[in-house]
C-alpha positions in Angstrom: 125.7 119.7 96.3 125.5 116.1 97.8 122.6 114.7 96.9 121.0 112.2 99.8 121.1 108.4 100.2 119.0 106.1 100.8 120.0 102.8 101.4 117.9 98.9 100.9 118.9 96.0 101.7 117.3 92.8 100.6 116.7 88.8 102.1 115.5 87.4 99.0 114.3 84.4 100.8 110.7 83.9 100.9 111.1 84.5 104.9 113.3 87.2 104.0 112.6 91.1 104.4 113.3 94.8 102.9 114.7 97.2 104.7 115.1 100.8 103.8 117.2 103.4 105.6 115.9 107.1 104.5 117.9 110.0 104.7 116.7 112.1 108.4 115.7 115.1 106.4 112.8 113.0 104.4 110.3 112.7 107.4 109.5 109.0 107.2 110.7 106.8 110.2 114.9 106.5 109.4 114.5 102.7 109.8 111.0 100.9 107.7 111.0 97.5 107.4 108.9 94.8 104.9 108.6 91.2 105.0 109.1 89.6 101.2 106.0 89.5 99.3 104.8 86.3 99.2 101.6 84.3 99.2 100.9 80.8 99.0 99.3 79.1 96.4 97.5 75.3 95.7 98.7 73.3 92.8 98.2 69.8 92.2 96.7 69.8 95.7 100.2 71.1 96.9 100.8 74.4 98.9 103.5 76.2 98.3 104.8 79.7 98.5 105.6 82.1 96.0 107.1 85.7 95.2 104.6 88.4 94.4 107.3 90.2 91.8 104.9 93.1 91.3 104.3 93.6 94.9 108.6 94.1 95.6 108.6 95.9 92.4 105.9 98.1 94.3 107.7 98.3 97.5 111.1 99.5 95.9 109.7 102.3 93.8 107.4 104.3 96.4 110.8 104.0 99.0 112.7 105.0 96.4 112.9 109.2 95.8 114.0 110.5 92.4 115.6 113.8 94.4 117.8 110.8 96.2 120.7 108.1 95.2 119.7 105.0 96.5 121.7 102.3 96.8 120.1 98.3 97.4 122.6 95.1 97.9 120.7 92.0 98.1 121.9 89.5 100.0 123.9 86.5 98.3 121.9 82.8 98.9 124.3 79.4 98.8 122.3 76.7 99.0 124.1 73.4 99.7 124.2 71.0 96.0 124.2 67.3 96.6 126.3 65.3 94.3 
C-alpha cells in the first residue's frame, strides 16, 4: 500500500511563509498557507524582528500526520558578502 504525501515547503526569511499541500483524502483545504513566525522585539532601544522557533516547530507537527510521508524542502538563502 502507498502510503500518502504531504508536501511543505519553506521561505525561511522572516517575510517568508509555510506552505503545506495535504493529500485530498485528509479533509483539510489541499492548499494552507502560514506566514513565518516572527515577532518583533526592543533591545537597546532597537526593534528588530525575530523567529519564534517553537511556534514553526508548532506549525510543522500539527500539519504533519503520522499515517502520512511528508516531505519539506526549505528554500536555499544567498545573501550577497562584501569583501
Amino acid at each position: 500500500m502507498v502510503r500518502a504525501m504531504i508536501f511543505v515547503g519553506i521561505d525561511p526569511g522572516l517575510g517568508g511563509a509555510v506552505a503545506v499541500i495535504h493529500p485530498e483524502f485528509d479533509g483539510k483545504a489541499p492548499v494552507v498557507v502560514f506566514d513565518t513566525p516572527s515577532c518583533t522585539v526592543t533591545r537597546s532601544g532597537k526593534h528588530r524582528h525575530e523567529y519564534l522557533i517553537e511556534n514553526m516547530r508548532d506549525i510543522l507537527m500539527r500539519e504533519a500526520h503520522s499515517d502520512c510521508e511528508t516531505l519539506a524542502v526549505i528554500e536555499a538563502v544567498h545573501r550577497d558578502r562584501k569583501s
